[in-house]
C-alpha positions in Angstrom: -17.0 -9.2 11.2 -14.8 -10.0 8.4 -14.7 -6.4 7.3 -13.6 -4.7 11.2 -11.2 -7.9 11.4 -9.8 -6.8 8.1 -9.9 -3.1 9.5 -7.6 -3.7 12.5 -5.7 -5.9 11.0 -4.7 -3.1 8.0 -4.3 -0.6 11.2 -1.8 -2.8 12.5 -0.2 -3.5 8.9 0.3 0.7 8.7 2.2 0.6 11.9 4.7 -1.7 11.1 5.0 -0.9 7.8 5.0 2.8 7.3 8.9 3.1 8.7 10.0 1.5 5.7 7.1 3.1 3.1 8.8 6.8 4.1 12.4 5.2 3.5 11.0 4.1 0.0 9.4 7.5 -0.6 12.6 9.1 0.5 14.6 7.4 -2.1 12.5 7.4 -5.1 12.4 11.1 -5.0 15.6 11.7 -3.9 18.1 14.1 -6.2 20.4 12.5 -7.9 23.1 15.1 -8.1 23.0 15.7 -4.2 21.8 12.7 -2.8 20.9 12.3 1.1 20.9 8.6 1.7 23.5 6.2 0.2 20.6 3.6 0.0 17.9 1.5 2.1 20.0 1.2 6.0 21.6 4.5 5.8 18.8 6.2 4.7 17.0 5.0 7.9 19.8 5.2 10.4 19.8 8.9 8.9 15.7 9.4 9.6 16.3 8.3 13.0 19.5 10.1 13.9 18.4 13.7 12.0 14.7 13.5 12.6 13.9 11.2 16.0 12.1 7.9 15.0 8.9 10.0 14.7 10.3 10.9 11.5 9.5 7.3 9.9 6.1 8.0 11.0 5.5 11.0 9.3 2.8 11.3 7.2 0.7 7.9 8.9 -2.5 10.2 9.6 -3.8 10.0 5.9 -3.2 6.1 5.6 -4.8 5.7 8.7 -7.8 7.8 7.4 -8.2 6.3 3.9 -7.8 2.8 6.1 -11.9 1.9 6.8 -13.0 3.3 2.9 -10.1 1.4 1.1 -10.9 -2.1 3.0 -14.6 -1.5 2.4 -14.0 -1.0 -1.0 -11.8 -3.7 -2.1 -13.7 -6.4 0.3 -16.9 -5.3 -1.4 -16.2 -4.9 -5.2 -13.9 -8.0 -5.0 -16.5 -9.9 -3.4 -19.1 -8.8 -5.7 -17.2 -9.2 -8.7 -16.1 -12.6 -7.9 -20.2 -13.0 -7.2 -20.6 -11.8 -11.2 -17.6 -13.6 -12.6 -19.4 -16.9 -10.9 -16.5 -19.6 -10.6 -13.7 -19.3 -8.3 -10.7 -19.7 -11.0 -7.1 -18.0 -10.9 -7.7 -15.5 -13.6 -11.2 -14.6 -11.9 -9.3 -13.8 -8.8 -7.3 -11.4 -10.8 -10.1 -9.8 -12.5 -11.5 -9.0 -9.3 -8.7 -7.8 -7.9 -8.1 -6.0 -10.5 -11.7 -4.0 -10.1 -11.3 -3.6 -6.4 -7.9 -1.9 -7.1 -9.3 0.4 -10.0 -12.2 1.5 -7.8 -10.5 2.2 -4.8 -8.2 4.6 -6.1 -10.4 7.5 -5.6 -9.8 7.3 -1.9 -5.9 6.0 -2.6 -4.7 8.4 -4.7 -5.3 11.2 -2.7 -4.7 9.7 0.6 -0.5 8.6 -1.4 -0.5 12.3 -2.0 -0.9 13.8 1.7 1.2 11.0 2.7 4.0 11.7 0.3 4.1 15.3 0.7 3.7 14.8 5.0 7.1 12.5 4.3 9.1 14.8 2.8 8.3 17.7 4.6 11.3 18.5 6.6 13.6 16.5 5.4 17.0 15.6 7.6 15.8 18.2 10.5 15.1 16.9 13.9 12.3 19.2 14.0 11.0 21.2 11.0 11.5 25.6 11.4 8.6 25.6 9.2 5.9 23.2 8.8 4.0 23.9 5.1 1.1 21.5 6.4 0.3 20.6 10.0 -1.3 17.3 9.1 -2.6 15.3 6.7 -5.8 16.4 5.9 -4.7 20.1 6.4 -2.3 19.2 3.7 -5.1 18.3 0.9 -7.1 21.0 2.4 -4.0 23.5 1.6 -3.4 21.5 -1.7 -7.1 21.9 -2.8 -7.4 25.3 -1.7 -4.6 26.4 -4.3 -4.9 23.7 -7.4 -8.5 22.5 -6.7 -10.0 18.9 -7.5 -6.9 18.0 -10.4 -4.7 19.3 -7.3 -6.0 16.7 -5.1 -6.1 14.0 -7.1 -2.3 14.3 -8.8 -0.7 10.9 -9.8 -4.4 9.5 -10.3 -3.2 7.9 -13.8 -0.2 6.3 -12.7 -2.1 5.1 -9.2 -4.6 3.6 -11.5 -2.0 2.0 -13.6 -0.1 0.4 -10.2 -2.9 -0.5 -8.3 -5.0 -2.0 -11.0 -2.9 -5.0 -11.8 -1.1 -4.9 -8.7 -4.3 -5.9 -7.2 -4.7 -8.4 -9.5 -1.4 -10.2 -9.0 -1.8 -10.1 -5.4 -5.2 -12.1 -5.3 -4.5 -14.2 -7.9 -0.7 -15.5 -6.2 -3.1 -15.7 -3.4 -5.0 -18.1 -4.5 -2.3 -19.8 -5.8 -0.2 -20.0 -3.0 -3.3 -21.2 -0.5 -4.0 -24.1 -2.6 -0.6 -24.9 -3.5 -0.2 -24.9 0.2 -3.1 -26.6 1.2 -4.9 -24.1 3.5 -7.9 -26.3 4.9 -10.0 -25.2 8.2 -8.5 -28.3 10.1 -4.4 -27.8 9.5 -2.8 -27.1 12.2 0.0 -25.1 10.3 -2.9 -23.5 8.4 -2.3 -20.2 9.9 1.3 -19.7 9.1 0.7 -21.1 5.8 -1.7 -18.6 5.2 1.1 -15.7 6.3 3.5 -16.7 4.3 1.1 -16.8 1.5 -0.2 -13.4 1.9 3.8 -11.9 2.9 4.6 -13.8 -0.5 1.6 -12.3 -2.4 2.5 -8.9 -1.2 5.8 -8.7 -2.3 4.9 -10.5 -6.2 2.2 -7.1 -6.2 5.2 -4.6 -5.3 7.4 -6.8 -8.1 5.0 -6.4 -10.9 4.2 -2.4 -10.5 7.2 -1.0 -9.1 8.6 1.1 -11.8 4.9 2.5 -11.9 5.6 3.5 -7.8 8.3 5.5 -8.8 7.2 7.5 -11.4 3.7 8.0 -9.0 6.0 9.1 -6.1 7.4 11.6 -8.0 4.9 13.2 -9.8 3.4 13.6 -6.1 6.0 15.2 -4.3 6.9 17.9 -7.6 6.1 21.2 -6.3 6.5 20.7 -3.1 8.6 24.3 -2.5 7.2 26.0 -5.4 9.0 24.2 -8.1 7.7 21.8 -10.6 9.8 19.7 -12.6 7.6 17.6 -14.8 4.7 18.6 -17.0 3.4 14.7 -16.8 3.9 11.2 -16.6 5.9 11.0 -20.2 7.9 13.9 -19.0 9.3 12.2 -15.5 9.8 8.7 -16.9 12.4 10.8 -19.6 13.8 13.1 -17.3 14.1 10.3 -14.3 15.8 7.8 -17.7 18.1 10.2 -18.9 19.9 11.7 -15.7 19.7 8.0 -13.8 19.3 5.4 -16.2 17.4 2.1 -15.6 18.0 1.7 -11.9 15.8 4.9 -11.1 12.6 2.2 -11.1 14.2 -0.1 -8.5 14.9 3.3 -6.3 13.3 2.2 -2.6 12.7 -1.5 -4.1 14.7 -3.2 -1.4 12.7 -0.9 1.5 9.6 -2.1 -0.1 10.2 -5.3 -0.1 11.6 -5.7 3.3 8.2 -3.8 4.4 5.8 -6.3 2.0 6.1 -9.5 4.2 5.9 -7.9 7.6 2.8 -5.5 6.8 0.9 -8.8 5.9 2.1 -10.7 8.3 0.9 -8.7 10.8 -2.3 -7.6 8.9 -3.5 -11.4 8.8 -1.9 -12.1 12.3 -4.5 -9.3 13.6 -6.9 -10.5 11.4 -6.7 -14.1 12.4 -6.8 -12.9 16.4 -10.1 -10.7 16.1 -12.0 -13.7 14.2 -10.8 -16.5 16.3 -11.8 -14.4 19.8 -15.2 -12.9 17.7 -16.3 -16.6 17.0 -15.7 -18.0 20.2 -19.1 -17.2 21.0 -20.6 -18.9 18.4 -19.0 -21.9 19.5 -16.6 -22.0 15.8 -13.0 -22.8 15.2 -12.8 -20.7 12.1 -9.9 -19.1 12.5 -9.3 -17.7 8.4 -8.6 -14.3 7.7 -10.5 -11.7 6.2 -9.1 -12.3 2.4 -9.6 -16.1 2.7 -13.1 -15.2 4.1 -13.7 -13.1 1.2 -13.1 -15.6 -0.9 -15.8 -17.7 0.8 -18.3 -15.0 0.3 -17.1 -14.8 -3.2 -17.9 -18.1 -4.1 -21.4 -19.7 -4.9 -23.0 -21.4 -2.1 -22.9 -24.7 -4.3 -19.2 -25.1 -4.1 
């Protein structure tokens, strides 16, 4: 039950937050010499006004695809790790996290690339007079078809390298923040303590591997027209350095930010609503959401 709440309630986090993930994208690979969005509020005004507000939405099918694997894995490696590691301490939560985000991004990685490529496609027209891919998965289809498995999987390192600890910081200020806050089954503010935990938690993840974003974002969307600009990851962080200086790693920051605390908001919102109505049945007023339930499971039954 834990896993389809968690499920629904990551659907509902993509909804609201992939308006402001294309804005991000959008930005970060942006050209500097002819730029197309003077920052975070223009460049959305300009998606909405050029391209209809379907145009934040482009590119949703692959997240929405990858959704069920990526919660599977990373509520059952971080589970089972915490199960290995054996006592529920801060760093353990990071460690676990930090597994469940290394695994997981063999379904991420290539799921960021459809999506990144869907965004940019047709860029500032209302509606595209040529469409390179028709979806999502005919995009990695069409990307496979021409450059194969290493095709597929481009920006696997620097996914690896964001998603890694970014997992780890997001458990681990999770755990932080609930007992700082003093989550317990019986508080009546527990619920809103336990979304502004995990809003808060979001946005320390984004903090810590941002930089890493950009460079990934990038690397994803070069070639996209035939034209490649970097030969690797080296290669973009000195080219993106040397023609826009330190600020190119905080490109999209403030989109991604703003998107952090309302995508898990609304993912434990959902969460919290499927488990409370699930468990009516069995006559519990349980009403914790799928991470804080994980880290029930993750713990040994003694504590």
């Amino acid at each position: 039950m834990d896993f389809l709440a968690g499920c629904i309630g990551g659907a509902a986090g993509v909804l609201v937050g992939h308006p402001f993930d294309t804005v991000k994208v959008r930005l970060q690979v942006q050209s500097v010499e002819k730029p197309l969005y003077r920052g975070t509020f223009h460049c959305f005004q300009s998606i909405v006004r050029q391209e209809s507000m379907f145009g934040l939405y482009k590119g949703i099918g692959s997240p929405m695809m990858g959704l069920t694997f990526i919660n599977a894995i990373v509520f059952g490696v971080q589970g089972n790790a915490m199960r290995l590691l054996g006592r529920d301490t801060p760093l353990n939560q990071f460690l676990a996290g930090a597994a469940a985000g290394t695994i997981q991004c063999v379904i991420c990685c290539p799921m960021e690339l459809a999506k990144t490529r869907m965004q940019m496609q047709g860029t500032g027209e209302k509606k595209s007079k040529r469409k390179l891919y028709k979806n999502s998965l005919d995009c990695l289809v069409r990307i496979y078809n021409r450059e194969g498995v290493r095709g597929i999987n481009r920006g696997m390192v620097t996914t690896l390298i964001r998603e890694a600890p970014g997992f780890g910081v997001y458990f681990l200020a999770y755990d932080v923040l609930t007992r700082s806050l003093g989550c317990e089954p019986d508080d009546p503010y527990m619920i809103p303590k336990l979304l502004f935990a995990g809003g808060m938690s979001g946005i320390a993840s984004w903090l810590s591997t941002y930089p890493v974003d950009v460079i990934k974002s990038r690397l994803q969307a070069d070639g996209v027209g035939g034209v490649s600009q970097y030969s690797g990851i080296a290669d973009c962080v000195r080219q993106s350095w040397q023609r826009e200086g330190w600020r190119v790693f905080t490109r999209g920051l403030t989109s991604t930010l703003l998107r952090a605390f309302p995508v898990n908001a609304a993912t434990f919102a959902t969460v919290t609503l499927v488990l409370m109505y699930a468990r009516q049945d069995e006559g519990g007023k349980d009403c914790e959401p799928a991470p804080h339930a994980l880290q029930q499971q993750a713990q040994p039954s003694s504590l």
